[in-house]
C-alpha positions, 0 to 999 in steps of 0.5 A: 476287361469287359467280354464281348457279348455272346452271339445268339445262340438257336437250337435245331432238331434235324440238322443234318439235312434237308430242311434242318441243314438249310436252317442252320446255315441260313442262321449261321450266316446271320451269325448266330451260334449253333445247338444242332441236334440229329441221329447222324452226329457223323453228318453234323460234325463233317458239316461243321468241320466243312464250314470251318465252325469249331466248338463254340460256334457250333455245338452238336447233340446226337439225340433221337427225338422219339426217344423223350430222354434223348432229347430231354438230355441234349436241351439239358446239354446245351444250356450247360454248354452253351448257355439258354437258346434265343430261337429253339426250332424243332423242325425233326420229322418224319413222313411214311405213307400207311395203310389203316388195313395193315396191321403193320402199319399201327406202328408207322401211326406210333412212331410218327407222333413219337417223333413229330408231336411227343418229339417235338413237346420234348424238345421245347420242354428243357428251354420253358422255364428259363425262357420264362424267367428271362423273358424271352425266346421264340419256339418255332414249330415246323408243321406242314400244308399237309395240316390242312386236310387229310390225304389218303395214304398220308393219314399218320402224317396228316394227322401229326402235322394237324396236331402240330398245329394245334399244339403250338397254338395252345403253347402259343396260348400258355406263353402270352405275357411272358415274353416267349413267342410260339411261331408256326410254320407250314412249308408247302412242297420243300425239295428234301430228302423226305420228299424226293421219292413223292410219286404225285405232282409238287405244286410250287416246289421249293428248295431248303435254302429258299425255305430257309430264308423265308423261315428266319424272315418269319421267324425274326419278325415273331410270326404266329403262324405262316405257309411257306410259300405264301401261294400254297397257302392260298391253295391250302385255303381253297382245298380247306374251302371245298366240300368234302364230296368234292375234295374226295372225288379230287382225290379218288385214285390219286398215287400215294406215299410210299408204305414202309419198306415200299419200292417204287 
């Protein structure tokens, strides 16, 4: 007897809140099967549990995307498990305000590229070659608006989601003819966890689902790059547009993102 052909299987990093969360379920209701990856493997498993998804419909690996063979090791678990990813997103970030004048804050600057740049080069690395060889898959790389110009107090952030861009374009570049789509994503202002604590105006502020849904949207129809939502975008191109004395004096004295142990 012939057996059914397997749903499509998409491989999330940061599933277990925020914006990763809100990934999974948007995918989960257009019937994919799930690989979700975090630290929190109690927060996925309750999630999981709560939506009535059992192992094959919802594969979990607590990883840490900072740590290379951390997450090396779940993308090896995954295939072994459920077979290669359609849609492997590494969405896994993290967003601490630093000051270049404490010494302390060299490490935010560390640990913020081990975890979005090196993190996100890691979780993309188990899936390249089988994706080449089936020729087919998408990787998406979620970025930020935050990309586009440099903010004060937002350097080890700015910086990252910069040099997310960029990766994913010569990724993008390394790909062509074989089949394996590079999409780019730069959310605007998402009501997240990451976000919650912002102490400076959210223009166009959305929520995780809203995000969500226009992400599978984009990366459905195999998008190179995107900001969501499209109005910051254009606000993004204006600010990219201004010369630097102006940008700088918009900015002068402006609240900054809290510091690492920093209390409102």
């Amino acid at each position: 007897m012939t057996q059914p052909p397997l749903a499509p299987l998409v491989f999330i990093t940061g599933a277990s809140s925020g914006i990763g969360r809100a990934l999974a379920e948007r995918y989960r209701l257009a019937g994919f099967r799930l690989a979700l990856v975090a630290r929190r493997e109690g927060e996925l498993r309750a999630w999981a549990t709560s939506m009535g998804l059992d192992e094959q419909a919802c594969g979990i690996y607590p990883a840490d995307v900072s740590d290379t063979a951390s997450i090396v090791a779940a993308g090896h678990a995954c295939q072994a498990r459920q077979g290669l990813p359609d849609v492997v997103i590494a969405n896994a970030g993290i967003s601490v305000g630093m000051d270049t004048a404490e010494r302390d804050d060299l490490q935010v600057m560390a640990s913020t590229f081990a975890t979005n740049n090196v993190g996100m080069t890691a979780t993309f690395h188990p899936f390249i070659q089988g994706m080449r060889q089936r020729g087919s898959g998408t990787l998406v790389g979620i970025a930020s608006v935050a990309a586009i110009r440099g903010l004060p107090g937002h350097g080890a952030y700015c910086a990252s989601k910069a040099a997310v861009v960029s990766y994913c374009e010569s990724l993008r570049g390394e790909m062509r003819g074989t089949g394996v789509k590079v999409v780019t994503l730069l959310p605007g202002y998402v009501a997240t966890p990451l976000t919650e604590r912002n102490r400076y105006p959210m223009p166009f502020l959305m929520s995780s689902e809203a995000f969500a849904s226009k992400a599978f949207a984009a990366i459905a129809a195999g998008v190179s790059y995107r900001v969501i939502p499209w109005p910051m975008g254009l606000v993004a191109k204006l600010m990219r547009a201004l010369p630097n004395s102006w940008f700088d004096r918009l900015f002068a004295g402006q609240p900054r993102k809290h510091r690492q142990g920093e209390a409102d």
